[in-house]
C-alpha positions as CSV (number, residue, x, y, z in Angstrom):
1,X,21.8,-0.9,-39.0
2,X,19.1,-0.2,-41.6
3,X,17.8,-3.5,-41.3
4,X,17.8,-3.4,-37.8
5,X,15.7,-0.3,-37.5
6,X,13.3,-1.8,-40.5
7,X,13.0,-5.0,-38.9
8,X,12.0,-3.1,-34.8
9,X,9.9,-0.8,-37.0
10,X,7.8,-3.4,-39.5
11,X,7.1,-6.0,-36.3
12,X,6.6,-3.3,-33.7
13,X,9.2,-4.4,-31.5
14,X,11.0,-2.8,-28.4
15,X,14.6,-2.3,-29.0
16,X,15.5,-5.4,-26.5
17,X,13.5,-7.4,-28.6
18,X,15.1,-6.9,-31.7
19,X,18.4,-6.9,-30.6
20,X,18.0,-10.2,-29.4
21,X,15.7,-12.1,-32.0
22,X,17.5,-15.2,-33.1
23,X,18.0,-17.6,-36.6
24,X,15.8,-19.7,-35.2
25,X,13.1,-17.7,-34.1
26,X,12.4,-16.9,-37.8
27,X,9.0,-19.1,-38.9
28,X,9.6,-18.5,-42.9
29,X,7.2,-21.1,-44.0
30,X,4.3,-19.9,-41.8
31,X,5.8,-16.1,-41.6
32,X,5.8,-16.1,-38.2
33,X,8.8,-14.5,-35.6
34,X,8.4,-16.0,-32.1
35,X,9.3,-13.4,-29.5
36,X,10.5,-14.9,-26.0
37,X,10.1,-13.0,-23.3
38,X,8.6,-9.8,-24.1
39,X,7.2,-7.2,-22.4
40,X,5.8,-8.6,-19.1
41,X,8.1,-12.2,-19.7
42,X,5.6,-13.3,-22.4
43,X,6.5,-14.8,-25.5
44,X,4.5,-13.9,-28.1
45,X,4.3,-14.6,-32.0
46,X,3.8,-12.4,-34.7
47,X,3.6,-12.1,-38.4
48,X,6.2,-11.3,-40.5
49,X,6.2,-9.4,-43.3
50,X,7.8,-10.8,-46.9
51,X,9.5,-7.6,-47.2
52,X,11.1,-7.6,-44.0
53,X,12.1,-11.6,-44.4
54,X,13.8,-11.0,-47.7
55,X,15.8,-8.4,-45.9
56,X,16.8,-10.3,-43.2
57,X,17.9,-13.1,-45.4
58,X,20.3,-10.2,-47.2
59,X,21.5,-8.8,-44.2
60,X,22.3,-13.0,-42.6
61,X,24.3,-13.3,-45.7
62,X,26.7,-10.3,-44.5
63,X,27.5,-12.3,-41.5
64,X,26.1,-16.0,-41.1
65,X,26.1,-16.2,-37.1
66,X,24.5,-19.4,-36.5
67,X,22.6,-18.4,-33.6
68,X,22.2,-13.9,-33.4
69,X,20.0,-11.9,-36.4
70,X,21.3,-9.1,-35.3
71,X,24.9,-10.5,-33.8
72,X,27.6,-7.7,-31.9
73,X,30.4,-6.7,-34.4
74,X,33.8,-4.8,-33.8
75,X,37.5,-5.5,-31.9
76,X,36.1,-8.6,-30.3
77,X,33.4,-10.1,-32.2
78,X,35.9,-10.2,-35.6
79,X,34.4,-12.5,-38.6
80,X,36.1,-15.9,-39.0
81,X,37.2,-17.7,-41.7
82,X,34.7,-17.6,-44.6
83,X,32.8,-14.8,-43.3
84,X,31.0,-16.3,-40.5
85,X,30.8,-14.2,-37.5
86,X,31.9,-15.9,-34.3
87,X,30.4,-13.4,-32.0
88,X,28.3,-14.8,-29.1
89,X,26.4,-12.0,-28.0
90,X,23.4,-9.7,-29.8
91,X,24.5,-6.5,-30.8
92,X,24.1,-3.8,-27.8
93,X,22.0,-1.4,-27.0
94,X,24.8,1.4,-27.1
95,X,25.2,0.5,-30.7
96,X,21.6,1.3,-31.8
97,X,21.5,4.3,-29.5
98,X,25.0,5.4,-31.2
99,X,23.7,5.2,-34.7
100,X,20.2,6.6,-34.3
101,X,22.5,9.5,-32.5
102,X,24.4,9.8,-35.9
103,X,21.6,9.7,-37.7
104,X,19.3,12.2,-36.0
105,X,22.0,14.3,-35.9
106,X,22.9,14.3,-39.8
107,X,19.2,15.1,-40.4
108,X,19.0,17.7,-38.3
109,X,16.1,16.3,-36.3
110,X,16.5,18.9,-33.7
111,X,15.4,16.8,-30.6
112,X,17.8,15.8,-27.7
113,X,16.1,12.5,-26.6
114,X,14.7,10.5,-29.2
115,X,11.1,7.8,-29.4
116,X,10.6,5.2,-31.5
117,X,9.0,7.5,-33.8
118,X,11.8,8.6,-35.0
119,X,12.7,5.0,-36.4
120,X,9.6,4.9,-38.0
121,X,9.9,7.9,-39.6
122,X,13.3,6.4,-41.0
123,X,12.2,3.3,-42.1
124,X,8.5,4.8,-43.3
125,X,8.9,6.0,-46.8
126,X,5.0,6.6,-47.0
127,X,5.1,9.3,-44.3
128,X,8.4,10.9,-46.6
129,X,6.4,10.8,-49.5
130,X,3.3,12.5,-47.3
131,X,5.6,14.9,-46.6
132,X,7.4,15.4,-49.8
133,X,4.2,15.9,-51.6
134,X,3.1,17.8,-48.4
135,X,-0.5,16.0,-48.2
136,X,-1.1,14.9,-44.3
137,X,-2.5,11.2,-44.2
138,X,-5.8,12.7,-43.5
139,X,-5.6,13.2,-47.8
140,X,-5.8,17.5,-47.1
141,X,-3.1,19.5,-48.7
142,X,-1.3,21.8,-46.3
């Protein structure tokens, strides 16, 4: 799930989006990720960062689907032979929900609904060390 939330957060993607990115809409030589149908059923490109590439690659590895990044797991969607996952849907929506659930909850985040922020402040380690340090990205100590 990390690399799910690191991969929404580092394109700026909508949760839809990500779920249902694809092998092949990874552009590796020109670090590109082609979006289809977006926000307003536009497909859009946009760059992709080598930090984010490298972990996709890590995270494909787990599960070689030939067609879903981010590919559904569990009772039904078991890995074949060899490791190769056979499911042939994305991963759902209830699954992300569920785990940013878990995870707000083990940090204590104190909100009932949750924004995106959240996931950025999850994937961000700038704004941890901002806060670890406690210096505010304006550069003022608090």
């Amino acid at each position: 799930m990390r690399t799910y939330f690191w991969t929404v957060y580092s394109l700026g993607l909508r949760l839809n989006e990500g779920l249902h990115l694809q092998v092949g809409d990874i552009d590796a030589a020109r670090g590109l990720v082609h979006i289809h149908r977006g926000k307003g059923a536009k497909d859009r490109y946009i760059t992709l960062p080598t930090s984010t590439l490298l972990m996709l690659r890590e995270y494909w590895v787990t599960h070689r689907n030939k067609r879903w990044l981010f590919p559904a797991d569990g009772r039904n969607h078991t890995l074949a032979k060899k490791g190769v996952s056979v499911a042939k849907t994305p991963m759902s929506e209830a699954a992300v929900q569920g785990a940013m659930k878990l995870i707000t909850t083990k940090i204590d985040f104190g909100k009932k609904s949750q924004s995106p922020h959240v996931a950025a402040f999850l994937c961000h380690p700038l704004t941890r060390s901002w806060r670890e340090l406690e210096i505010h990205p304006t550069g003022s100590r608090s």
